[in-house]
Structures are given as structure tokens and as C-alpha cells.
N, C-alpha and C positions, 0 to 999 in steps of 0.2 A: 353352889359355894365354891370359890375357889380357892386352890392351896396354895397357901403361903410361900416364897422363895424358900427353901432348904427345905420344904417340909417334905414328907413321908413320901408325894408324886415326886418329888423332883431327885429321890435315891437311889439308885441303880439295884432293885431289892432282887428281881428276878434273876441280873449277876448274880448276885450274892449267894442265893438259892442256887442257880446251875454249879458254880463253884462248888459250893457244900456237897449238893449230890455225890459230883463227879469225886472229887475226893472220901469221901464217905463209901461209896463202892470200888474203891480202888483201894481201899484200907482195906475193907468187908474179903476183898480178891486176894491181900497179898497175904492172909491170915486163912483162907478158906481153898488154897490151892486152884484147881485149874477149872472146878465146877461151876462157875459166873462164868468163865471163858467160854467154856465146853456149851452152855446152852444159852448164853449170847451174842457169840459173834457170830457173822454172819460171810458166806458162800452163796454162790451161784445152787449149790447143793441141797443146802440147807434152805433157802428162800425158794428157788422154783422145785425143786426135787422132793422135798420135806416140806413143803409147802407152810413153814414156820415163818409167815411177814412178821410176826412181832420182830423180829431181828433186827429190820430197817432201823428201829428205833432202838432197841438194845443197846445194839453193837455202837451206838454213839457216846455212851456212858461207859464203856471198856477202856482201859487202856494198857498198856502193853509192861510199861514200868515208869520208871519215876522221871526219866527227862522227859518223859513220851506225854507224862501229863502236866506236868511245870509248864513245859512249851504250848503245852493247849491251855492251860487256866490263866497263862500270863496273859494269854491274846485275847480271851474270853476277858478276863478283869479289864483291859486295857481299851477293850473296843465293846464292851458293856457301858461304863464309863460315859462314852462317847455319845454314844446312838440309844440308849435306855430314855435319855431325857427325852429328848428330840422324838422319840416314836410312841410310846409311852409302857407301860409295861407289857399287856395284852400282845400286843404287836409286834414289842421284841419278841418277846420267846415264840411267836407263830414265824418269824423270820427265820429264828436259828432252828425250829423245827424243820422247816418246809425246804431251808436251804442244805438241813442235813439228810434231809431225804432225799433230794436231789446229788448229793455229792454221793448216795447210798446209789441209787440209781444208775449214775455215771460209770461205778465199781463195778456193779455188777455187767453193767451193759460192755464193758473192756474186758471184763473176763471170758464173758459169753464169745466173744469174739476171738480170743485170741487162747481159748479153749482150758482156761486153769478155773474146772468145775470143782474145787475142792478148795480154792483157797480161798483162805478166810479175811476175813479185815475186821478191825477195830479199831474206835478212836472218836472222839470229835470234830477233829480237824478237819470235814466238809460244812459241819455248821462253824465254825468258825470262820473259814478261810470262804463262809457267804454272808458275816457278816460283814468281813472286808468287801464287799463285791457291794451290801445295803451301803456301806459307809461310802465308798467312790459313786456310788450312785446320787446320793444325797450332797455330795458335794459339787458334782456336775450341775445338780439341777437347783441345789440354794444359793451356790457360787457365793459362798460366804457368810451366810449371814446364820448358819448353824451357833446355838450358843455356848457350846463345849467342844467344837471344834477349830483350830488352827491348823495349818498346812502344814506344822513342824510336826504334830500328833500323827495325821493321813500321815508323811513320809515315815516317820519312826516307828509306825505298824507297821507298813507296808513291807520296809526294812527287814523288819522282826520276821514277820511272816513270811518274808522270801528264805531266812538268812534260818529259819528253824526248821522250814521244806527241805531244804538243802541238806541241814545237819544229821537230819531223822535220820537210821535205816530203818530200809523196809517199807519206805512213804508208797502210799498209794495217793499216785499223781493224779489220776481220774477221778476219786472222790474230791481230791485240791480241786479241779479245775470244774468237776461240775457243782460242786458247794457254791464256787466263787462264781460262776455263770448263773446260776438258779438266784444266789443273795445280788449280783446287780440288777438282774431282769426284777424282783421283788422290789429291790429299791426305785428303782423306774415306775412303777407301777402305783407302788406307796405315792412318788413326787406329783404322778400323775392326777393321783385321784386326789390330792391336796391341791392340786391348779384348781381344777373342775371346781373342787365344792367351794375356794376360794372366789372363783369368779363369778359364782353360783350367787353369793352372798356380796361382792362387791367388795373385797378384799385382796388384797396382793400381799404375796410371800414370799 
């Protein structure tokens, strides 16, 4: 059976859900003191030291305070929007997970290296800043023919997203850069395996 234009598939519901969340324990945080901070952000410390991986994912749902999260749910609404239809729900939020684990990864792997075994991070802004990375991917590779996207949407995220990395303190640039590495290589991969089964079937997209 398939769904009607405007119906229930064609709504951005798992946005809508990641929003909720993220505001929802940012509320829970700003009434509840430092104790959601204290045992889910995440360190070099805490993840290989304390050997606590839930963090990876925790610390994506933290955030710091009120511009910190405005600026990540704007970009989450704005680039859910986008790429929710086009991927379908399933797929998005295995995107923003997989690219916020990646942007997780990147942090950590920067820290390791440049030896700040104590500092923390929190935020969304590596699954975010990979679904920019799913969206430039998808647009390389449908070169158009996306049905909620325009070029004026790609540049006024893109915009946003350069122009709210910038504004943040305290940005962690390696989780930016590996979110946004991890969500284009995923979006390539997604474009990828839509040729195949397209061609499989005798279809073009």
C-alpha cells in the first residue's frame, strides 16, 4: 500500500522526535544541575579510562546551554526537513546516529593525540554537521532532482552551519569535521546502493 502525498511517510516525524528529546533533556539538565552532565558527557577518560561507551551516545543529547542547543535543533529542523523524505525515517536517524558517532570518534581521536585526557564534550553538532555531509552527498549524486531540495536550502544550511561553528565557544572542530566526513561518506554509500538496486531493477534515478 502506498502513502498518500502529505501523509504520515512523507513527515519529518523522527525530526520532530530528535527535537523533542534534545529539548526535553535540556530542560530535565537545566532544573537538575550538573548530574546528566556529570554522567553523560563524554572524555578520552571516561570512554577508554572508565571504560563508559554509553557516552558516545549520551553526550549527543547534552548540551551546554540555550544558544548551544537553538543552533543545533535549528539545523536538525532545517536539514530533517530536507533529507527525512528523501531517506525515509529508519535511515535518517541510522545517519545522524552513525555520523554522531563518527564526529564522537574524531573528538576523541584529537584528544588522544594532542593529550587533553580529561576534556569533556557535549553536543549534537557531529550528527548534525553529518547530516550536512548526507545532504552534499545527495546532492552530488541526484544532481537535482531531490524533491525538497533547492540550491537556495543546500547554501542557507550550509551558511547557518558554517556561520553557528564560528559563533559557538568552545566548538569542538574534530567532532564538526568528523560528523561531517562520516554523514558524506554515508550519503555516498546510501546514493550508491540506490544506483545498484535501481539498475538491478531497470530503473534510473
Amino acid at each position: 500500500m502506498r502513502e498518500r502525498p502529505g501523509g504520515i511517510l512523507e513527515r519529518p516525524l523522527v525530526t520532530v522526535i530528535l527535537v523533542i528529546v534534545n529539548a526535553g533533556i535540556f530542560l530535565i539538565c537545566t532544573f537538575s544541575g550538573e548530574m546528566l552532565y556529570n554522567m553523560g558527557d563524554i572524555s578520552p577518560s571516561s570512554f577508554f579510562g572508565d571504560r563508559e561507551y554509553y557516552r558516545a551516545l549520551s553526550a549527543m543529547f547534552l548540551h551546554a546551554d540555550i544558544n548551544h542547543i537553538v543552533n543545533n535543533m535549528l539545523l536538525l529542523a532545517g536539514l530533517g526537513m530536507m533529507l527525512e523524505k528523501e531517506t525515509g525515517h529508519m535511515l535518517f536517524l541510522a545517519q545522524y546516529v552513525l555520523a554522531g558517532l563518527g564526529g564522537q570518534a574524531a573528538s576523541l581521536g584529537y584528544k588522544l593525540v594532542t593529550g587533553e585526557w580529561y576534556v569533556s564534550s557535549i553536543g549534537a553538532s557531529g550528527a548534525v554537521f553529518g547530516l550536512v555531509g548526507v545532504l552534499l552527498a545527495m546532492v552530488l549524486c541526484k544532481k537535482g532532482s531531490m524533491r525538497s531540495v533547492t540550491w537556495q536550502r543546500v547554501v542557507l544550511v550550509v551558511a547557518y552551519s558554517v556561520y553557528s561553528g564560528i559563533r559557538a565557544a568552545n566548538i569542538d572542530n574534530a567532532a564538526h569535521i568528523g560528523g561531517f566526513v562520516s554523514g558524506f561518506l554515508l550519503g555516498l554509500l546510501m546514493c550508491l546502493f540506490w544506483k545498484l538496486r535501481d539498475k538491478s531493477e531497470g530503473r534510473l534515478r
